[in-house]
GUTOR-803396 format. One record per residue (C-alpha): residue in one letter; x, y, z. Coordinates in steps of 0.001 Angstrom, whole numbers, padded with zeros to 6 digits. Layout:
BEGIN
{r->A | east->X | north->Y | up->Z} $
...
This chain:
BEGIN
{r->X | east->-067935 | north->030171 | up->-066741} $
{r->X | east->-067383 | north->030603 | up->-063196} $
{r->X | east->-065304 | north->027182 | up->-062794} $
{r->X | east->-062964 | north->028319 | up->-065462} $
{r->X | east->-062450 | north->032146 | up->-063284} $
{r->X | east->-062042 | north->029888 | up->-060027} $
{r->X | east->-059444 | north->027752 | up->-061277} $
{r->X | east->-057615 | north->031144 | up->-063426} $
{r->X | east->-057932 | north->033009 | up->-060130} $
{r->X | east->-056455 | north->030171 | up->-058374} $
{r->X | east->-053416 | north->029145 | up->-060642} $
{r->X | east->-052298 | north->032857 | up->-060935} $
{r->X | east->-051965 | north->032910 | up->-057104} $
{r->X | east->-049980 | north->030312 | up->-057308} $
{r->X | east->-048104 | north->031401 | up->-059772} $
{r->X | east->-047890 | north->034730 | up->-057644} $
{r->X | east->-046336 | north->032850 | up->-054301} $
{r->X | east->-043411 | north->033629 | up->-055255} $
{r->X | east->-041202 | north->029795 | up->-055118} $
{r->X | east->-037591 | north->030450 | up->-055429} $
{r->X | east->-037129 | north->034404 | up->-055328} $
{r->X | east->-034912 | north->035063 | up->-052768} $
{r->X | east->-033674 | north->038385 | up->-051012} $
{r->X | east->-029927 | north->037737 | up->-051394} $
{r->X | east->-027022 | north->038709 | up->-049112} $
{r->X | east->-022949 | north->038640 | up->-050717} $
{r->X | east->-020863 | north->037817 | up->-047876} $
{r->X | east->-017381 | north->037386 | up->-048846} $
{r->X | east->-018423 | north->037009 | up->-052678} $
{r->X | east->-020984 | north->034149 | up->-051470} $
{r->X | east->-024469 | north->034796 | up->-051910} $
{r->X | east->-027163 | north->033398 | up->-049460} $
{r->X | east->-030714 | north->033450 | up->-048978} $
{r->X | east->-030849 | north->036318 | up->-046273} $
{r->X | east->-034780 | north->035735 | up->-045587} $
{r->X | east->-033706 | north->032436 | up->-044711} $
{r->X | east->-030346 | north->033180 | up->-042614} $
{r->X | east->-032799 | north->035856 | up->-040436} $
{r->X | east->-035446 | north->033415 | up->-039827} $
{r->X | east->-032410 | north->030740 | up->-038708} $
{r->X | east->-030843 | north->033381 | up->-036034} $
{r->X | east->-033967 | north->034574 | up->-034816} $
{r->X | east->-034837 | north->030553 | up->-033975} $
{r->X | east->-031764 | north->029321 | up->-032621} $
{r->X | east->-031978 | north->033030 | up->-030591} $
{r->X | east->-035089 | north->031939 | up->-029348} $
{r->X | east->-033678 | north->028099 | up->-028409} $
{r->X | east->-030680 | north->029486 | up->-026845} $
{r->X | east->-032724 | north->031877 | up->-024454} $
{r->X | east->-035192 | north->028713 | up->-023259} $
{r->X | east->-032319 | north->027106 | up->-022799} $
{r->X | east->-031042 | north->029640 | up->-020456} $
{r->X | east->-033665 | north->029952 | up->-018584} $
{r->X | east->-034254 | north->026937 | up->-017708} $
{r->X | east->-030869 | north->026629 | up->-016123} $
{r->X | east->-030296 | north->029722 | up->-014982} $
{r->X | east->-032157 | north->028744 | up->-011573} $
{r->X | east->-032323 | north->025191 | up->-011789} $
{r->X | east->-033707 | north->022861 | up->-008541} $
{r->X | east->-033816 | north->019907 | up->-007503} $
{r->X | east->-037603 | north->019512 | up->-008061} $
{r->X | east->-038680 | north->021425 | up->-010782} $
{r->X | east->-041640 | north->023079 | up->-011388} $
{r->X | east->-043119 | north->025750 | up->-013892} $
{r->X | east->-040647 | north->026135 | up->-016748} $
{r->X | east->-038216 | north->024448 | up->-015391} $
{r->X | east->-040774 | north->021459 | up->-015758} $
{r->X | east->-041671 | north->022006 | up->-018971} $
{r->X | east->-038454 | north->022112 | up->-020315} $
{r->X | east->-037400 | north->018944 | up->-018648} $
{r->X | east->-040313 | north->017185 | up->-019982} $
{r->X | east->-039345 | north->018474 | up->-023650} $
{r->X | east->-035578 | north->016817 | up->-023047} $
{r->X | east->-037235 | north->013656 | up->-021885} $
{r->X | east->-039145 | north->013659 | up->-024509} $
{r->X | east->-036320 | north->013722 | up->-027061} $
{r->X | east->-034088 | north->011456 | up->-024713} $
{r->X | east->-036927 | north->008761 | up->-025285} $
{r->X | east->-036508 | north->009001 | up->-029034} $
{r->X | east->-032670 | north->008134 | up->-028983} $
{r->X | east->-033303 | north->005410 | up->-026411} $
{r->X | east->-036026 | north->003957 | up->-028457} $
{r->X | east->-034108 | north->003800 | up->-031512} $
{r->X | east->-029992 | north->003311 | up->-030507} $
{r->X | east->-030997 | north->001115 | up->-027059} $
{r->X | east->-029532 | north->001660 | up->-023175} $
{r->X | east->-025822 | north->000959 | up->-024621} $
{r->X | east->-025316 | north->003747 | up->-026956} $
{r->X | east->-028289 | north->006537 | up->-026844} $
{r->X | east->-026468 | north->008428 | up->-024350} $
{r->X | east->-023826 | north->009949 | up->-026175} $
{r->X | east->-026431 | north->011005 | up->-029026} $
{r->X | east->-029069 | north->012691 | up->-026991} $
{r->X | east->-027561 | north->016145 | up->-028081} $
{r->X | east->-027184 | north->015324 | up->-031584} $
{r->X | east->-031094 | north->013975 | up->-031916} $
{r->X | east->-032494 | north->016568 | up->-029222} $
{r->X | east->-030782 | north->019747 | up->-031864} $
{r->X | east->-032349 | north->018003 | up->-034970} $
{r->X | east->-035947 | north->018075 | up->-033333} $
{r->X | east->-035851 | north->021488 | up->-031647} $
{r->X | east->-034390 | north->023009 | up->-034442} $
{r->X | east->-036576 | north->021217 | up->-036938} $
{r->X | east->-039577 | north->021767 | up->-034565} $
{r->X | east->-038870 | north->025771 | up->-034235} $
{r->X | east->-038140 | north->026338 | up->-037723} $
{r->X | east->-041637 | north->024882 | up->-038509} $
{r->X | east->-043295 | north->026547 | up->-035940} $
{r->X | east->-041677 | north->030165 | up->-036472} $
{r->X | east->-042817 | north->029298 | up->-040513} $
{r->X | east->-046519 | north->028992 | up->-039077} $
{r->X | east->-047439 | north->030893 | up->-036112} $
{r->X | east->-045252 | north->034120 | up->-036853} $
{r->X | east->-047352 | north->036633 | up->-039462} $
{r->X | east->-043549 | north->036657 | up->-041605} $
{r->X | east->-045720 | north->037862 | up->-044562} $
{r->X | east->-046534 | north->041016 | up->-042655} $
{r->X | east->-042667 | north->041801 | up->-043382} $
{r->X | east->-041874 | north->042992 | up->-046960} $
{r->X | east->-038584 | north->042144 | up->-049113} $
{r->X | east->-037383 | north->043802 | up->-052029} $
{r->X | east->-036960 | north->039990 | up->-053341} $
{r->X | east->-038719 | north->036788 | up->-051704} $
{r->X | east->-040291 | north->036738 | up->-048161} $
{r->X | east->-039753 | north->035226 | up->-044777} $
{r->X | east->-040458 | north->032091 | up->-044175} $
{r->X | east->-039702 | north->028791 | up->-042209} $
{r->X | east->-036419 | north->028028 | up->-043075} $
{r->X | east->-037091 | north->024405 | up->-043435} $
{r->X | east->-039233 | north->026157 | up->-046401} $
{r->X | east->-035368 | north->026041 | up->-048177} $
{r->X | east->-034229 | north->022990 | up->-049618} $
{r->X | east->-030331 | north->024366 | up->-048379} $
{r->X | east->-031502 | north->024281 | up->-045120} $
{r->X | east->-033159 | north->020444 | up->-045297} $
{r->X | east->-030074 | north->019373 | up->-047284} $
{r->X | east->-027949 | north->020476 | up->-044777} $
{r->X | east->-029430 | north->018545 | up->-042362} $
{r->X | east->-029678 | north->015688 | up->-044340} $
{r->X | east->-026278 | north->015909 | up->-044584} $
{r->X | east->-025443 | north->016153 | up->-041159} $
{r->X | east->-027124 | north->012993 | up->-040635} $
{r->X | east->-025461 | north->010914 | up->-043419} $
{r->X | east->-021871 | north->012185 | up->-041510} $
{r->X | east->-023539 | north->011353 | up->-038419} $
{r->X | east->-024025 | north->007767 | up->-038808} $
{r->X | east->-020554 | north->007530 | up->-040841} $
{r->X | east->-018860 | north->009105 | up->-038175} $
{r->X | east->-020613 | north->006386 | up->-035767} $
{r->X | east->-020239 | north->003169 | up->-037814} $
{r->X | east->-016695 | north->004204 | up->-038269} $
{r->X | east->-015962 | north->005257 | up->-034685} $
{r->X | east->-017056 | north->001668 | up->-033435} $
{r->X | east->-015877 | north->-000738 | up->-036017} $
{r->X | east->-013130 | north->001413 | up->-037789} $
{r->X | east->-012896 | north->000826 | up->-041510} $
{r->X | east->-014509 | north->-002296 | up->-041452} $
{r->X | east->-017568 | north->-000661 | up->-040951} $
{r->X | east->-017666 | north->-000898 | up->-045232} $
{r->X | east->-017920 | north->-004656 | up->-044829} $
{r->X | east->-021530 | north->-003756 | up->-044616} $
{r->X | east->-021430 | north->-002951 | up->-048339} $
{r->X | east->-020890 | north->-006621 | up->-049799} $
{r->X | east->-023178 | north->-008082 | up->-047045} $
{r->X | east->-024719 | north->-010538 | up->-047019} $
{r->X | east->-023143 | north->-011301 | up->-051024} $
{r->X | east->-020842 | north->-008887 | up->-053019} $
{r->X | east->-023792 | north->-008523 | up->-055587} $
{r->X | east->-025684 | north->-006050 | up->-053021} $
{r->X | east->-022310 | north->-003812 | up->-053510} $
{r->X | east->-024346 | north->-001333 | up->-056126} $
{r->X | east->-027793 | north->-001562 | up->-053759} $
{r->X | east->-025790 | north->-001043 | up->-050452} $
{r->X | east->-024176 | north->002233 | up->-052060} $
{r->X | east->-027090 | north->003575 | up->-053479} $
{r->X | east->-028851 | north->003274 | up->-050145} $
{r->X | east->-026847 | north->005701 | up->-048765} $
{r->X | east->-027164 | north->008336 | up->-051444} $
{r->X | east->-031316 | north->007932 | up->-050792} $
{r->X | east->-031120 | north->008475 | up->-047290} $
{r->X | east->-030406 | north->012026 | up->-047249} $
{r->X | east->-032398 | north->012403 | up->-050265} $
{r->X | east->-035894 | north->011393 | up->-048678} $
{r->X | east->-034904 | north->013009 | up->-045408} $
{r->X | east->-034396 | north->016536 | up->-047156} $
{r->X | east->-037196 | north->016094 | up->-049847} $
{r->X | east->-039749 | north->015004 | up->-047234} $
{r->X | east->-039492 | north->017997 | up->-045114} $
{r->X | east->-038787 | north->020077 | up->-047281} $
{r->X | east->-041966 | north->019331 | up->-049550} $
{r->X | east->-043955 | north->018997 | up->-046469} $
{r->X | east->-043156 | north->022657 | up->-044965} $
{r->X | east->-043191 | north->024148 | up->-048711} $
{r->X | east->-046596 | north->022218 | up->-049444} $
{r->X | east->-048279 | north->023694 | up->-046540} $
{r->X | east->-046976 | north->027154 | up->-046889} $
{r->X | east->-048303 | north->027390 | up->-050516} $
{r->X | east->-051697 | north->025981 | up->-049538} $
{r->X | east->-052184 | north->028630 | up->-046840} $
{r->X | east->-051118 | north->031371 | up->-048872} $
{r->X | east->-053302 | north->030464 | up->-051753} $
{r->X | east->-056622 | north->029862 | up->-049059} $
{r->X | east->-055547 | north->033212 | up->-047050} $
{r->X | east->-055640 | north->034898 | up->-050569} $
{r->X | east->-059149 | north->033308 | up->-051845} $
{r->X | east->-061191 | north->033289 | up->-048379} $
{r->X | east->-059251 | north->035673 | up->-045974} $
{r->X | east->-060723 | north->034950 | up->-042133} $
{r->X | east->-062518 | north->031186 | up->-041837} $
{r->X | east->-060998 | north->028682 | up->-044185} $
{r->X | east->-057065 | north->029268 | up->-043597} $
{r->X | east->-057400 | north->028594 | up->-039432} $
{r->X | east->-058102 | north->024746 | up->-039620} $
{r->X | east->-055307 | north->024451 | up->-042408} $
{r->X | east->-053248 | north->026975 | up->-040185} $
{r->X | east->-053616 | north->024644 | up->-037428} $
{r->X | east->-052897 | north->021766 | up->-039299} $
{r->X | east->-049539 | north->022938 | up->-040879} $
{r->X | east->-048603 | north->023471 | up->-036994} $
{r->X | east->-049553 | north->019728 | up->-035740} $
{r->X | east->-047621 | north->018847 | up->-039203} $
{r->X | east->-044698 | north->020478 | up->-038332} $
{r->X | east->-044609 | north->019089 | up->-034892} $
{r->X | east->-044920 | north->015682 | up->-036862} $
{r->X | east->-042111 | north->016305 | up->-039242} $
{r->X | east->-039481 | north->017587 | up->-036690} $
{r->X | east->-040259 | north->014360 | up->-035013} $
{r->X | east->-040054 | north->011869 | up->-038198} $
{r->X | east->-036746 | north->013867 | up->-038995} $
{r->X | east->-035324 | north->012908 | up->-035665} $
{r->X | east->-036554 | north->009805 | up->-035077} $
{r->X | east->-035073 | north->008338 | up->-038717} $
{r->X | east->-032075 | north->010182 | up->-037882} $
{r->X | east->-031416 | north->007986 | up->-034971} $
{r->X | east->-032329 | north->004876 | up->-037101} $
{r->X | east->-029570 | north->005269 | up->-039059} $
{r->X | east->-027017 | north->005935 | up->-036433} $
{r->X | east->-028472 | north->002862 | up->-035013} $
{r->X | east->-028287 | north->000843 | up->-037817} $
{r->X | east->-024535 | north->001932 | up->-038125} $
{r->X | east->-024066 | north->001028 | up->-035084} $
{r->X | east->-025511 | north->-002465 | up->-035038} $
């Protein structure tokens, strides 16, 4: 008897976590996830203040947050280098550095910041990357990304590539490119959305000691994902490139 009341109890919280309601704005006759726009300006608010402070008084030798923040840009420098080499990472630093630290606040904002607190006449806040719009966007933005590279170096006969090494691969070679955004946006999003659920559902069932390891671990997964969703991002342009 008690199995069966676990498992009710547990599917009707799920069922009560509310997946696709949405508090929804009409701008210009366009309607958009508001939770999700809020949650979007309040992160890229936060990334554009670190950013100024860590310039605003800039030296030589840094130290403090100046430091830190230096570190963090190496950090993402080292993941274009890895991927596109010495002869082209340069020029893509800013492209892979905004994936990660948008990726990487999103995720964090979606798991340290008590959103839930917050009530909506329709939905809730959460990370954005909690919206498959937002992770298709990206997605996007990577697929025009290493178009806009492969064509930039080797003009239209970038689409050589397609009938390489035989014409046969033409089908293969096209379909490749419709998968890559595909993973990229299903793999975060499912990751971020995944998570979300499973602390809501353990927050609702055992309030104060079971959610904090899973807590913690949806924050070291987010870190991981930003990173993935970076570091595949510059594969591609690299491959383009090649």
């Amino acid at each position: 008897m008690y199995p069966e009341i676990f498992y009710s109890n547990t599917f009707t919280l799920l069922a009560d976590a509310g997946v696709g309601k949405h508090f929804y704005w009409d701008l210009a006759g366009f309607l958009v996830h508001g939770q999700v726009l809020v949650v979007l300006w309040f992160v890229i608010s936060i990334l554009v203040l670190l950013s100024i402070l860590a310039t605003s008084n800039a030296e030589r030798i840094p130290h403090g947050f100046q430091n830190f923040m230096e570190a963090a840009v190496d950090f993402v420098t080292d993941i274009a280098k890895d991927q596109l080499g010495e002869s082209f990472y340069k020029e893509w630093i800013p492209f892979v550095g905004t994936l990660f630290f948008f990726i990487f606040g999103c995720n964090w904002a979606g798991a340290v910041i008590p959103w839930k607190l917050i009530e909506l006449p329709e939905g809730e806040f959460a990370a954005p990357t909690n919206d498959i719009n937002t992770t298709v966007a990206l997605a996007l933005l990577t697929s025009f990304a290493y178009f806009y590279a492969g064509l930039s170096k080797k003009g239209f006969g970038y689409f050589k590539r397609y009938v390489q090494p035989i014409p046969l691969l033409l089908p293969i070679n096209i379909l490749e490119d419709f998968t890559k955004p595909l993973s990229l946006s299903f793999r975060l999003f499912g990751n971020v959305l995944a998570d979300e659920l499973t602390i809501t559902v353990l927050t609702s069932l055992v309030p104060l000691v079971v959610p904090l390891p899973i807590m913690l671990l949806g924050i070291f997964a987010g870190s991981v994902q930003a990173l993935i969703f970076s570091t595949l991002a510059a594969a591609y342009i690299a491959e383009a490139l090649e």
